[in-house]
PDB file with SEQRES, HELIX, SHEET and CRYST1 records, atoms N, CA, C and O in Angstrom:
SEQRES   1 A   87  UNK UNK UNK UNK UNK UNK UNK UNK UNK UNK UNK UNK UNK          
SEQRES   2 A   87  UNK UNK UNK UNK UNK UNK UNK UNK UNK UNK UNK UNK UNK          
SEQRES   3 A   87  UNK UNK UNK UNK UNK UNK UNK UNK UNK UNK UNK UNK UNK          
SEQRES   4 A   87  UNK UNK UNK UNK UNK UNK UNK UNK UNK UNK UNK UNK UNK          
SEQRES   5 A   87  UNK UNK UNK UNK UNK UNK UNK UNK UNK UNK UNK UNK UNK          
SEQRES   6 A   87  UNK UNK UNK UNK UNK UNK UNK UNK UNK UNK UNK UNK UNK          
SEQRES   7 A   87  UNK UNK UNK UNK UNK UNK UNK UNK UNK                          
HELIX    1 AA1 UNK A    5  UNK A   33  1                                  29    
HELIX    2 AA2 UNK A   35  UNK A   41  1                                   7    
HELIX    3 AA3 UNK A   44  UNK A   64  1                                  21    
HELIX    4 AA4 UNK A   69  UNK A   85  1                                  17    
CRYST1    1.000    1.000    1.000  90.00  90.00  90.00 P 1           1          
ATOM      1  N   UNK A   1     112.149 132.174 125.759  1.00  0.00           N  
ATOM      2  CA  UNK A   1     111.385 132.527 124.574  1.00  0.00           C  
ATOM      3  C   UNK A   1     112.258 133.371 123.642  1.00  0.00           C  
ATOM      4  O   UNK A   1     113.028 134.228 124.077  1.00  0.00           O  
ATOM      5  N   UNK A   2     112.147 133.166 122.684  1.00  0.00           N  
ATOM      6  CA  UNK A   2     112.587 133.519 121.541  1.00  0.00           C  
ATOM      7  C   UNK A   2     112.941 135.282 121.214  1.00  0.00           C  
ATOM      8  O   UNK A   2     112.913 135.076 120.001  1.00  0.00           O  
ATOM      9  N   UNK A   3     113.105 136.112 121.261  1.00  0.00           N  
ATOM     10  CA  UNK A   3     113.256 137.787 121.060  1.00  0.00           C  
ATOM     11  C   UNK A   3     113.972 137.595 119.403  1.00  0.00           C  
ATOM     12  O   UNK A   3     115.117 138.030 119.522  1.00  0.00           O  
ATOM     13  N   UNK A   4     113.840 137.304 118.488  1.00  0.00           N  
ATOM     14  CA  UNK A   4     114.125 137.857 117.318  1.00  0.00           C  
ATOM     15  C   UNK A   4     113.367 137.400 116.622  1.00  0.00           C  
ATOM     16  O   UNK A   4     113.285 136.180 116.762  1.00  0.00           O  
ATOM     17  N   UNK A   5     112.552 137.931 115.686  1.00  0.00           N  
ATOM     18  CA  UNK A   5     111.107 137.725 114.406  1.00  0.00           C  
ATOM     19  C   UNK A   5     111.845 136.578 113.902  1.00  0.00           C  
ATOM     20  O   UNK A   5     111.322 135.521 114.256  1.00  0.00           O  
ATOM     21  N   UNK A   6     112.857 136.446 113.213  1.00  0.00           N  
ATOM     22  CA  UNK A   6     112.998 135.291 112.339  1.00  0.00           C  
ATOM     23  C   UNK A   6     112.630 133.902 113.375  1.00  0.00           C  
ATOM     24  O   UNK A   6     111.831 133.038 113.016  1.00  0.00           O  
ATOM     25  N   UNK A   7     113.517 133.851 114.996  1.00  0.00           N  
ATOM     26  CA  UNK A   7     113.465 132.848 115.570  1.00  0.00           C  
ATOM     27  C   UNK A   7     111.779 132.607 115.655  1.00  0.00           C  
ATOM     28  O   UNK A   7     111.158 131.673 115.147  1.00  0.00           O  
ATOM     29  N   UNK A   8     111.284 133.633 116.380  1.00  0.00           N  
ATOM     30  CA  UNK A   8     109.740 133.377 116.564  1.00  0.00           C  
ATOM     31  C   UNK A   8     109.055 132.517 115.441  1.00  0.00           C  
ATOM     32  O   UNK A   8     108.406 131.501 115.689  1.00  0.00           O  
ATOM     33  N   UNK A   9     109.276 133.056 114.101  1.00  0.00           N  
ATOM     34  CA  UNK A   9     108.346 132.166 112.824  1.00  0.00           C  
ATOM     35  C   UNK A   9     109.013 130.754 112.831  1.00  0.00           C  
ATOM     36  O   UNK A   9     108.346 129.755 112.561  1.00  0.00           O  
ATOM     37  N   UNK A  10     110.712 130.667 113.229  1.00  0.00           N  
ATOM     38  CA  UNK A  10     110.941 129.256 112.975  1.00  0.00           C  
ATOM     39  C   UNK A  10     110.062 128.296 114.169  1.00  0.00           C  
ATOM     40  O   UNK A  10     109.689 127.139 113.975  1.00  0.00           O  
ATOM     41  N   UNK A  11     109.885 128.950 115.206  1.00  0.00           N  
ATOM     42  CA  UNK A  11     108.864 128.286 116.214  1.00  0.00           C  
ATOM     43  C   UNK A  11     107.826 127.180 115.707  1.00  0.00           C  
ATOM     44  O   UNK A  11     107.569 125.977 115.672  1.00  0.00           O  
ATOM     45  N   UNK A  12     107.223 129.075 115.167  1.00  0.00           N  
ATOM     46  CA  UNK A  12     106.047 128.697 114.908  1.00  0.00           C  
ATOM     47  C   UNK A  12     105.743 127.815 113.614  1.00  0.00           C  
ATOM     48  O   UNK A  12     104.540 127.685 113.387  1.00  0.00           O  
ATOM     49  N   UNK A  13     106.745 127.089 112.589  1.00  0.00           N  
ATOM     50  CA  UNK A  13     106.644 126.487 111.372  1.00  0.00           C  
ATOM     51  C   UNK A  13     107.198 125.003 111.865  1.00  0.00           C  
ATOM     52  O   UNK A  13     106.892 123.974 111.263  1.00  0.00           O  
ATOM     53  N   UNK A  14     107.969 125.020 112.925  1.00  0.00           N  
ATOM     54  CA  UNK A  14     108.511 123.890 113.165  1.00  0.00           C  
ATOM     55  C   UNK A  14     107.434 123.528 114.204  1.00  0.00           C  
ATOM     56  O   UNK A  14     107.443 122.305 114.337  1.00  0.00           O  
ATOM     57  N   UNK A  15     106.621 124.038 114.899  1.00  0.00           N  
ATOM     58  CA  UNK A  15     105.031 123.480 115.591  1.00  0.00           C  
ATOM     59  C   UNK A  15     104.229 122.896 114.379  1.00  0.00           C  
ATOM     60  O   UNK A  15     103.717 121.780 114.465  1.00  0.00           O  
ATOM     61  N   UNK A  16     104.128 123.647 113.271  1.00  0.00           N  
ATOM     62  CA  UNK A  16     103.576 122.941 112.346  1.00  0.00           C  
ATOM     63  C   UNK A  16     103.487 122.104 111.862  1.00  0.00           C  
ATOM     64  O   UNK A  16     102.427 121.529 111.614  1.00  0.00           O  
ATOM     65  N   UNK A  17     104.887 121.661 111.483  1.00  0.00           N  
ATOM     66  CA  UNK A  17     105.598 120.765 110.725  1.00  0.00           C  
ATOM     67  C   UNK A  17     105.440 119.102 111.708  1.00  0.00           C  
ATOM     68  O   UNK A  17     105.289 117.931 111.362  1.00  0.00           O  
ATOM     69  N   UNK A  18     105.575 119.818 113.053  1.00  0.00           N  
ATOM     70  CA  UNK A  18     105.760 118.946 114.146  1.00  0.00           C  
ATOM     71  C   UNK A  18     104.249 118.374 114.027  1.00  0.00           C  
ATOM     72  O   UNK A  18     104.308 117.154 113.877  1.00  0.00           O  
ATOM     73  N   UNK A  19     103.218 118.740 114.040  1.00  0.00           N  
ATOM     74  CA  UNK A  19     101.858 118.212 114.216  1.00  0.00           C  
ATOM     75  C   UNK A  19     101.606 117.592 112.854  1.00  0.00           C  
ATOM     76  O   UNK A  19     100.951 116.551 112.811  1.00  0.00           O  
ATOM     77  N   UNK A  20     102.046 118.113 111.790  1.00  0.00           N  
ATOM     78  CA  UNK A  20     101.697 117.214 110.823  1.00  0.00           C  
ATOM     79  C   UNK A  20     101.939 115.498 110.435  1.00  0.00           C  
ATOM     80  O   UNK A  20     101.344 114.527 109.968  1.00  0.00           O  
ATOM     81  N   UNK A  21     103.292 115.930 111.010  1.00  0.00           N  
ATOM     82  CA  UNK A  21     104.357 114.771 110.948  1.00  0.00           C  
ATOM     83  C   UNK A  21     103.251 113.974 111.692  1.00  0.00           C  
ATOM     84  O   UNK A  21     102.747 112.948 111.233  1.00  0.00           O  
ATOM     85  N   UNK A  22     102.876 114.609 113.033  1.00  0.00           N  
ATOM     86  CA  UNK A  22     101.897 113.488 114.040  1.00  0.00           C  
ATOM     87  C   UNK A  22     100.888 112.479 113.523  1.00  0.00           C  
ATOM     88  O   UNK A  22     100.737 111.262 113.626  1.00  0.00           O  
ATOM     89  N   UNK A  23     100.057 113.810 112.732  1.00  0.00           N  
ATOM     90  CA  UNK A  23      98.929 113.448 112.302  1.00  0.00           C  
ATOM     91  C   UNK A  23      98.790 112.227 110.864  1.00  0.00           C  
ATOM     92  O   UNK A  23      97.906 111.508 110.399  1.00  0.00           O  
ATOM     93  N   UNK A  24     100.208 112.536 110.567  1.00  0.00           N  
ATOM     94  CA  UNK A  24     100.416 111.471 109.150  1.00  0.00           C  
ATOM     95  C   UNK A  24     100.591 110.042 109.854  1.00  0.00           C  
ATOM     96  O   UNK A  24      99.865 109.084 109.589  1.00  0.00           O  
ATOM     97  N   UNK A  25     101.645 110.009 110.788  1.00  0.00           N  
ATOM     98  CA  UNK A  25     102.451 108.572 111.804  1.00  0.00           C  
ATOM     99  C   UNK A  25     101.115 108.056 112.395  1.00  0.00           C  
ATOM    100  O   UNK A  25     100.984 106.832 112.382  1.00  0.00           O  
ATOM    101  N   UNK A  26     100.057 108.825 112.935  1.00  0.00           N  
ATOM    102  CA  UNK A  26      98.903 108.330 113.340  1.00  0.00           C  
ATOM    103  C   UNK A  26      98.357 107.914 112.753  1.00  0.00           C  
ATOM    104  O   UNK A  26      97.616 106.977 113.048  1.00  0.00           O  
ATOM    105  N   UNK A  27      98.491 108.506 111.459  1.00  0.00           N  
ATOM    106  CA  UNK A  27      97.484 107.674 110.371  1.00  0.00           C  
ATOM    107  C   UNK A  27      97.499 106.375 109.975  1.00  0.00           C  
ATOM    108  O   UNK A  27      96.583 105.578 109.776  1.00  0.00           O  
ATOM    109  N   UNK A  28      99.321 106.236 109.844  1.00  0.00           N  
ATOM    110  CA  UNK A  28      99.876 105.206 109.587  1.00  0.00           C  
ATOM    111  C   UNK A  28      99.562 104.281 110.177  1.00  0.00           C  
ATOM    112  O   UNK A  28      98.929 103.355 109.670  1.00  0.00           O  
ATOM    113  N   UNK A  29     100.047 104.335 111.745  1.00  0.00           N  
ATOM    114  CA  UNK A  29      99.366 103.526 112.387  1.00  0.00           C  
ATOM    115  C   UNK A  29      98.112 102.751 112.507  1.00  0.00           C  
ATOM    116  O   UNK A  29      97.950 101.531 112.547  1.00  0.00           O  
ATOM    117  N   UNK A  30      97.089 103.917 112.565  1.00  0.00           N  
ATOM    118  CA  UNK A  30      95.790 103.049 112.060  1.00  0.00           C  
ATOM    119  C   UNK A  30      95.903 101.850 111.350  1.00  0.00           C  
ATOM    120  O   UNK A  30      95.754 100.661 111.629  1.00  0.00           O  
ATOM    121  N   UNK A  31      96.263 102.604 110.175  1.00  0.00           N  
ATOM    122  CA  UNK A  31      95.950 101.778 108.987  1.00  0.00           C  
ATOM    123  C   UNK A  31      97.023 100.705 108.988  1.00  0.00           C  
ATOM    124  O   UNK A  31      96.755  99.807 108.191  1.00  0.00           O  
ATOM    125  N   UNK A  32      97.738 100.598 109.405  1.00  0.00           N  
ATOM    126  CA  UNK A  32      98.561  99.327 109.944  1.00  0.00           C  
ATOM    127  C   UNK A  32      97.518  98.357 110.991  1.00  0.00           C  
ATOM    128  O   UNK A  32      97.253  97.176 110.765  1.00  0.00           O  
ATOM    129  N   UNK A  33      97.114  98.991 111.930  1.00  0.00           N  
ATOM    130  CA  UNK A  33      96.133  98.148 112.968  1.00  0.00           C  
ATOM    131  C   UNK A  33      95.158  97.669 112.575  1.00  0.00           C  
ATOM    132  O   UNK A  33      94.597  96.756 113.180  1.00  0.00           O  
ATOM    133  N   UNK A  34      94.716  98.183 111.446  1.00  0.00           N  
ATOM    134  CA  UNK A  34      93.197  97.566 110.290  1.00  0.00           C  
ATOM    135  C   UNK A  34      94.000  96.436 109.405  1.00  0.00           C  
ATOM    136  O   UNK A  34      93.308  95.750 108.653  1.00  0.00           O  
ATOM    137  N   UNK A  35      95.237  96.231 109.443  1.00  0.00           N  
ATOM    138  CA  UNK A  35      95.877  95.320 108.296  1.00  0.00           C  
ATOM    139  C   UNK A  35      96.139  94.116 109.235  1.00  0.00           C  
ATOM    140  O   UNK A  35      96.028  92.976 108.785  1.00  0.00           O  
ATOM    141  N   UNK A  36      96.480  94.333 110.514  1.00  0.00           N  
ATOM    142  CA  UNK A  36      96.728  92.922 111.408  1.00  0.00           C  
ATOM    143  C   UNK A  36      95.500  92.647 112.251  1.00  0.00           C  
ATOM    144  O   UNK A  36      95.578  91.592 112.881  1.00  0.00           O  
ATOM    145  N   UNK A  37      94.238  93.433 112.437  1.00  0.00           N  
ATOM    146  CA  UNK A  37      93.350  92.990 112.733  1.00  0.00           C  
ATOM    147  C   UNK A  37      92.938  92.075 111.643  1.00  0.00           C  
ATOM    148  O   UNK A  37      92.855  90.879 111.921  1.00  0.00           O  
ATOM    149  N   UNK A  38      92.681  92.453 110.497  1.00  0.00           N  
ATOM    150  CA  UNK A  38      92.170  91.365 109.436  1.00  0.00           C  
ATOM    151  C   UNK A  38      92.626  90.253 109.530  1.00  0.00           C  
ATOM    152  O   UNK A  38      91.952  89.224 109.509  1.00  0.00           O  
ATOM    153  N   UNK A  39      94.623  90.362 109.724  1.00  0.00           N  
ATOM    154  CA  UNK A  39      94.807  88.998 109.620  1.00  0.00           C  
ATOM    155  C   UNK A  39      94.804  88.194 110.322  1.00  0.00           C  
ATOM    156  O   UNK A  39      95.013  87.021 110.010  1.00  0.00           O  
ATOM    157  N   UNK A  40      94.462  88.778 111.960  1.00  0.00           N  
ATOM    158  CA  UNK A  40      94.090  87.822 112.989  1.00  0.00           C  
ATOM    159  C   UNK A  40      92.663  87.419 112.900  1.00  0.00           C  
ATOM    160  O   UNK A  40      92.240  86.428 113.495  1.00  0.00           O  
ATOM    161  N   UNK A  41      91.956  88.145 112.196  1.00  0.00           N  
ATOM    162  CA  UNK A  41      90.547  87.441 111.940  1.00  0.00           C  
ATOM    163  C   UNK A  41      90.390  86.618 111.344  1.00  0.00           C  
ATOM    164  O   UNK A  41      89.456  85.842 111.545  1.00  0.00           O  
ATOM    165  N   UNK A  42      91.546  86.435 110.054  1.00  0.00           N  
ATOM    166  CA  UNK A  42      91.436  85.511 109.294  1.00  0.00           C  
ATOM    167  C   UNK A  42      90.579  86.067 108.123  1.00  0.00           C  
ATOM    168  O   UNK A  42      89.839  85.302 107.505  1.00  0.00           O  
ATOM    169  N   UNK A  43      90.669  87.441 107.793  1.00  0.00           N  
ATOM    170  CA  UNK A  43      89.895  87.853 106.395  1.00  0.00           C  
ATOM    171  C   UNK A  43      90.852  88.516 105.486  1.00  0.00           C  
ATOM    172  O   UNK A  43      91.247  89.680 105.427  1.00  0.00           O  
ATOM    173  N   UNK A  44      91.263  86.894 104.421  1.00  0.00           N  
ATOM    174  CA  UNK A  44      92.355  87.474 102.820  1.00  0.00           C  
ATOM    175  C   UNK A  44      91.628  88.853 102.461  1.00  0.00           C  
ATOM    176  O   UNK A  44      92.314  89.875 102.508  1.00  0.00           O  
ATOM    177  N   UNK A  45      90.227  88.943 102.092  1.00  0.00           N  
ATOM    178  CA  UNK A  45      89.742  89.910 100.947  1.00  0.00           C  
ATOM    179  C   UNK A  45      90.092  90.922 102.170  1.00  0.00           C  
ATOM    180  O   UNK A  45      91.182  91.345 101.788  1.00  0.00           O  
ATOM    181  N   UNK A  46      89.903  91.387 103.062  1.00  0.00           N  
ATOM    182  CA  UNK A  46      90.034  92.408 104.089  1.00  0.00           C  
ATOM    183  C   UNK A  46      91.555  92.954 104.553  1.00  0.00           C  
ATOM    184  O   UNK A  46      91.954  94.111 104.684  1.00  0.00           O  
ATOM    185  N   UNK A  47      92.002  92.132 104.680  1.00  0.00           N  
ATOM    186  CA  UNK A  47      93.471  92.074 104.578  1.00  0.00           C  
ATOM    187  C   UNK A  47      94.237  92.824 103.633  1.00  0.00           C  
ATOM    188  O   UNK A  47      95.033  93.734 103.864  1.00  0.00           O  
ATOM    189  N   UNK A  48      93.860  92.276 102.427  1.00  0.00           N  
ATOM    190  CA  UNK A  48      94.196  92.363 101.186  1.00  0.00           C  
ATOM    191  C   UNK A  48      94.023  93.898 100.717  1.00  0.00           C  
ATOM    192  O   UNK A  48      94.904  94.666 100.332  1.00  0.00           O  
ATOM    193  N   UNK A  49      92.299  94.184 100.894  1.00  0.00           N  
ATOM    194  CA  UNK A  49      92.108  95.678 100.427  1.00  0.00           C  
ATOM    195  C   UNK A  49      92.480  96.955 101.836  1.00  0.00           C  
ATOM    196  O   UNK A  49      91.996  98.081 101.730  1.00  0.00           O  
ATOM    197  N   UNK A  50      93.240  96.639 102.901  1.00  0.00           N  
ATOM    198  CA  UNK A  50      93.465  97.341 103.770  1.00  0.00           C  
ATOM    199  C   UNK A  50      95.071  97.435 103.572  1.00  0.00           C  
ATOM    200  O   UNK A  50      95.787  98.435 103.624  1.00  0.00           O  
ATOM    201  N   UNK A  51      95.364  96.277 103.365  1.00  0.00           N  
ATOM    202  CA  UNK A  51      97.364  96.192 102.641  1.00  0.00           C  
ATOM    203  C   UNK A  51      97.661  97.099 101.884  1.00  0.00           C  
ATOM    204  O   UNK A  51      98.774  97.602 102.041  1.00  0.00           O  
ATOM    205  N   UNK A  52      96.771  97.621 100.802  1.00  0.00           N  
ATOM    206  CA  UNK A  52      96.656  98.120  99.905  1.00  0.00           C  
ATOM    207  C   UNK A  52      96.568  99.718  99.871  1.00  0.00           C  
ATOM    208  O   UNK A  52      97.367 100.386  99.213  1.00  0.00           O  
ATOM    209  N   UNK A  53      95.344 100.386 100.771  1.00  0.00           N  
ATOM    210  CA  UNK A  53      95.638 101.263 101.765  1.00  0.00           C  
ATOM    211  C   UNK A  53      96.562 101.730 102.335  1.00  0.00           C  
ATOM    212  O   UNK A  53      97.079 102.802 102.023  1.00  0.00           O  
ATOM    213  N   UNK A  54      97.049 100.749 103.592  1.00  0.00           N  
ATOM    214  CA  UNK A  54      98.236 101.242 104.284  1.00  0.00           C  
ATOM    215  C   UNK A  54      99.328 101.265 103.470  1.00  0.00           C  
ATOM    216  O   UNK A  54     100.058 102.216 103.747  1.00  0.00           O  
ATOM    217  N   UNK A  55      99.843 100.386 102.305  1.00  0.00           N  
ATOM    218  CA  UNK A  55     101.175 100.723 101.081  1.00  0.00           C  
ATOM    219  C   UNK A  55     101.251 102.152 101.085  1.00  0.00           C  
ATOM    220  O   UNK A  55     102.143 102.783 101.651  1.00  0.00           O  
ATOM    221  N   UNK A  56      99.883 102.870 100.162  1.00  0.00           N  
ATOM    222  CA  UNK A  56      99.754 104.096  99.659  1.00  0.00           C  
ATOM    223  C   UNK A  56     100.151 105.091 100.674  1.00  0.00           C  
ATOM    224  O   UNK A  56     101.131 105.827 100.562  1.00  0.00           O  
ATOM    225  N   UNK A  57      99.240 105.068 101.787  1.00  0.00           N  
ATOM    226  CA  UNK A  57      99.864 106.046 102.891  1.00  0.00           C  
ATOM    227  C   UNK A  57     101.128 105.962 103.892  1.00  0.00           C  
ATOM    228  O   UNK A  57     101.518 106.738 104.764  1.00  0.00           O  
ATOM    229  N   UNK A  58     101.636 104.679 103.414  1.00  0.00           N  
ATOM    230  CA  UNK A  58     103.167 104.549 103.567  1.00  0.00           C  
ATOM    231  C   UNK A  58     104.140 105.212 102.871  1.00  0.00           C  
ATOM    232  O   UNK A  58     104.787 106.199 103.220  1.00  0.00           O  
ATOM    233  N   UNK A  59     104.184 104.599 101.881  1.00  0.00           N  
ATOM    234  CA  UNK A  59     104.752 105.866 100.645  1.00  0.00           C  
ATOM    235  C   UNK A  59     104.438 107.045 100.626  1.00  0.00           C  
ATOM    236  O   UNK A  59     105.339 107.868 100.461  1.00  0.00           O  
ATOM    237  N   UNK A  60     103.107 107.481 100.782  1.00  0.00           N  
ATOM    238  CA  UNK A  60     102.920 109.337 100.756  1.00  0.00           C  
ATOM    239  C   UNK A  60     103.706 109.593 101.849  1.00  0.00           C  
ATOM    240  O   UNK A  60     104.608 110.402 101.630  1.00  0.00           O  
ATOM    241  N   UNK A  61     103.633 109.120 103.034  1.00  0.00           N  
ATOM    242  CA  UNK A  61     104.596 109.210 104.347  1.00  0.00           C  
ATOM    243  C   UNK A  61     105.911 109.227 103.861  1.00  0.00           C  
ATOM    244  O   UNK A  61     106.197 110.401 103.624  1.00  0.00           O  
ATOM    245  N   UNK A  62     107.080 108.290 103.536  1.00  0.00           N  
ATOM    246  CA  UNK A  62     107.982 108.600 102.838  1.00  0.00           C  
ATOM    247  C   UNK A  62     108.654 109.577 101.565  1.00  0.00           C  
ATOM    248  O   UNK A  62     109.834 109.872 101.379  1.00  0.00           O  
ATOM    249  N   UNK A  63     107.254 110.008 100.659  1.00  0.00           N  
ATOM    250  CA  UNK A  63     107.820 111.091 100.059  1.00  0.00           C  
ATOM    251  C   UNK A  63     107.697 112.458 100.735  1.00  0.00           C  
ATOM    252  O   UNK A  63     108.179 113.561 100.479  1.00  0.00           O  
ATOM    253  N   UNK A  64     107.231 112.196 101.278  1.00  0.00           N  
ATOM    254  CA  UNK A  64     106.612 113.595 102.472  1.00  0.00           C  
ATOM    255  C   UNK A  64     108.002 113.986 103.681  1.00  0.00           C  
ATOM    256  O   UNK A  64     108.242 114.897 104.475  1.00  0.00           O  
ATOM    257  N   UNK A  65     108.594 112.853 103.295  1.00  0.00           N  
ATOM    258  CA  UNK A  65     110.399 112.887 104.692  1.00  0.00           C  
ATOM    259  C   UNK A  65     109.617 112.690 105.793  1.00  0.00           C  
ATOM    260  O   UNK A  65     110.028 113.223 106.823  1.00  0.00           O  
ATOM    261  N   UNK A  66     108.280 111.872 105.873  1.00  0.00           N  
ATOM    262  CA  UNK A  66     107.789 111.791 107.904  1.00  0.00           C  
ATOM    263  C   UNK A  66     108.754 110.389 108.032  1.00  0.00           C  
ATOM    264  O   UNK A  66     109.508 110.333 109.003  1.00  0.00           O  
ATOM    265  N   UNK A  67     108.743 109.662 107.408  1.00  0.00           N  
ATOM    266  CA  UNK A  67     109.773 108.300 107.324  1.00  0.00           C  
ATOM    267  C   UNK A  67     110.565 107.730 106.144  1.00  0.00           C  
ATOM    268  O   UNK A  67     110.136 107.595 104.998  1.00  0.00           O  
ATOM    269  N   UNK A  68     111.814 107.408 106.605  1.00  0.00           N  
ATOM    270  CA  UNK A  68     112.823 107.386 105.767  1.00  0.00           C  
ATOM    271  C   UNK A  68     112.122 106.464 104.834  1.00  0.00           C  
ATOM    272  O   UNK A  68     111.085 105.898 105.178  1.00  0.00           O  
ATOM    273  N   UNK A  69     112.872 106.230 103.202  1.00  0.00           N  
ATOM    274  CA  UNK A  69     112.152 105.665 102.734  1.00  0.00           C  
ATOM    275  C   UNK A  69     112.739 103.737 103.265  1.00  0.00           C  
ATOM    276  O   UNK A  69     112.030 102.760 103.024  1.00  0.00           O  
ATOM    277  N   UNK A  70     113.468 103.690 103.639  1.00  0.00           N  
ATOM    278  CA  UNK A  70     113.903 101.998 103.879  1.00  0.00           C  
ATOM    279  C   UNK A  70     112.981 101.608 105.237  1.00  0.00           C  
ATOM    280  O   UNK A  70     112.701 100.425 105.429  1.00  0.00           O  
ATOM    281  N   UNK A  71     112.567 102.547 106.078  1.00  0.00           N  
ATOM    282  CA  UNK A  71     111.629 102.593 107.495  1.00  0.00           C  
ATOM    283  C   UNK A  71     110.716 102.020 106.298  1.00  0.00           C  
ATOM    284  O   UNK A  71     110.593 100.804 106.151  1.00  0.00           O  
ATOM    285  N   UNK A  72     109.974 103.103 105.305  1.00  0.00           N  
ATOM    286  CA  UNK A  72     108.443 102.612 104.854  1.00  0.00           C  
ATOM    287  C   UNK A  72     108.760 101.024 104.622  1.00  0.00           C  
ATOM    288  O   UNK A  72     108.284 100.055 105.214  1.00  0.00           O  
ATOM    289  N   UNK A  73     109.936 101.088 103.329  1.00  0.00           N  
ATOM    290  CA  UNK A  73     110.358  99.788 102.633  1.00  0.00           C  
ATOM    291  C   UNK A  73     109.935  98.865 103.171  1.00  0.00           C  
ATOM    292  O   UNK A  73     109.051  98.218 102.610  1.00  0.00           O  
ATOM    293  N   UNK A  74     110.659  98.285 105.086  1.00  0.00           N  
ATOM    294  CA  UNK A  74     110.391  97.424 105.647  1.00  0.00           C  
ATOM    295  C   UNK A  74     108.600  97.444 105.860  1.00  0.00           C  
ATOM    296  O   UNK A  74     107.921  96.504 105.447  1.00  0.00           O  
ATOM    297  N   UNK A  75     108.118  98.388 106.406  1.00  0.00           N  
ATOM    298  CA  UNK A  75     106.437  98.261 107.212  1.00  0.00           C  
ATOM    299  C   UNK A  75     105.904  97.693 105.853  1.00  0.00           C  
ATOM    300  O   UNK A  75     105.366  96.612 106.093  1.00  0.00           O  
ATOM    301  N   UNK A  76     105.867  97.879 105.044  1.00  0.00           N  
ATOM    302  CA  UNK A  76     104.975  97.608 103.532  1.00  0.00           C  
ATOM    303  C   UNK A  76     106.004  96.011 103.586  1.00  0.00           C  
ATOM    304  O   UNK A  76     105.441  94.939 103.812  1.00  0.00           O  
ATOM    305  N   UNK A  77     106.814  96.055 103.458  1.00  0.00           N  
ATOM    306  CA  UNK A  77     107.279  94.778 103.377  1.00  0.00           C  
ATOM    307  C   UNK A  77     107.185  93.606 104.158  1.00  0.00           C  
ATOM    308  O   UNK A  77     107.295  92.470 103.698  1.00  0.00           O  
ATOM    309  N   UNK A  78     107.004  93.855 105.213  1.00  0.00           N  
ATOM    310  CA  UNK A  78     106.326  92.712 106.900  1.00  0.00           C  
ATOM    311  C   UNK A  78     105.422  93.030 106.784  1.00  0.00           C  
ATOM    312  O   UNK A  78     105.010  92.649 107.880  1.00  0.00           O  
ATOM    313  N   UNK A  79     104.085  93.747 106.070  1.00  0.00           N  
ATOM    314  CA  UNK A  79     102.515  93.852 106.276  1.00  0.00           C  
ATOM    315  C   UNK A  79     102.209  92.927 104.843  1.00  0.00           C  
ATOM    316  O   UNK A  79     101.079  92.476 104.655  1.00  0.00           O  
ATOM    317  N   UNK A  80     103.344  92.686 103.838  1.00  0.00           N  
ATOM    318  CA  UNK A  80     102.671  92.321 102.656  1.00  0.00           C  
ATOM    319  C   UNK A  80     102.820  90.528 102.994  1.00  0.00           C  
ATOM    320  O   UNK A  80     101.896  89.735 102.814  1.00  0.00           O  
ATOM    321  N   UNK A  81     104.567  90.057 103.652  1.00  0.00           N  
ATOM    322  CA  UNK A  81     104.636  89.017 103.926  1.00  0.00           C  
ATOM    323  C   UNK A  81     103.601  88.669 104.634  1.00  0.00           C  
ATOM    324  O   UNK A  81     102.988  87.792 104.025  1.00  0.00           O  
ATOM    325  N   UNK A  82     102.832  89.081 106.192  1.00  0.00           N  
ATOM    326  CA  UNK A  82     101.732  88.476 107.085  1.00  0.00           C  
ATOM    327  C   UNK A  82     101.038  88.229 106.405  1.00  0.00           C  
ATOM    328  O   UNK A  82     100.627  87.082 106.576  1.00  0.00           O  
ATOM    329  N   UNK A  83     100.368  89.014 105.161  1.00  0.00           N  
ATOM    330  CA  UNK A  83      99.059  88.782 104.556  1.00  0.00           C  
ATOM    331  C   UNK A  83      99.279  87.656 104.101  1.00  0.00           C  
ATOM    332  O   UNK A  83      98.751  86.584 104.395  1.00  0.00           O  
ATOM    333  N   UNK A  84     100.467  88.011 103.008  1.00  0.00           N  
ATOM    334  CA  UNK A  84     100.408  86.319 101.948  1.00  0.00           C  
ATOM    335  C   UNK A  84     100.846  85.266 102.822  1.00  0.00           C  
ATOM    336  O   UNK A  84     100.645  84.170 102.299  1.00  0.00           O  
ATOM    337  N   UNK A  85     101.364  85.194 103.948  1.00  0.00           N  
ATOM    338  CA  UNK A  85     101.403  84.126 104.786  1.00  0.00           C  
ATOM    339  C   UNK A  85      99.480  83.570 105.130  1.00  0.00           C  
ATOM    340  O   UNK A  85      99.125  82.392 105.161  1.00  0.00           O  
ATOM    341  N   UNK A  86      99.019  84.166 105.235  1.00  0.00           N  
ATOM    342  CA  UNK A  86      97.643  83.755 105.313  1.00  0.00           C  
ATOM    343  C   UNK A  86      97.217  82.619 104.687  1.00  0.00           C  
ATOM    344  O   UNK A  86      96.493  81.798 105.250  1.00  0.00           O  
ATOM    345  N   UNK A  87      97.737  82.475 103.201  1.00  0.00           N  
ATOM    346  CA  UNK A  87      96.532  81.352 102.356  1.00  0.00           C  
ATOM    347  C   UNK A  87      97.366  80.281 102.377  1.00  0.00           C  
ATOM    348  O   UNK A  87      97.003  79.207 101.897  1.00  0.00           O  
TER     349      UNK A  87                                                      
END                                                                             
């Protein structure tokens, strides 16, 4: 354990930082799993307005540094091809 104040707060900011990061990648995820459920169901309009979704919180993820931006680039880019592979 840590014995100097500065080390202690970096602890405790990099626990922070660490759970956020979590809570964003989880999100991501979701909303990735709502975009290939649709398209295994076979629903464009569902697909479509969940693609749309997961883009946005892809990018907030990338300006945020939780993922590089060429990581987002690709996920938005293989979630947009599956969809339009659909029709």
């Amino acid at each position: 354990m840590a014995n100097i104040k500065s080390a202690k707060k970096r602890i405790l900011v990099i626990n922070s930082k660490t759970m956020r990061n979590k809570m964003i990648k989880s999100k991501v995820k979701t909303l990735v799993k709502k975009v290939r459920a649709a398209i295994e169901a076979g629903d464009k309009a569902a697909a479509t307005a969940a693609l749309k979704v997961a883009t946005s919180e892809i990018s907030k993820a990338a300006s945020k540094g939780v993922f590089h931006k060429n990581t987002a680039s690709r996920k938005v880019s293989r979630l947009a091809i599956a969809v339009n592979k659909m029709a």
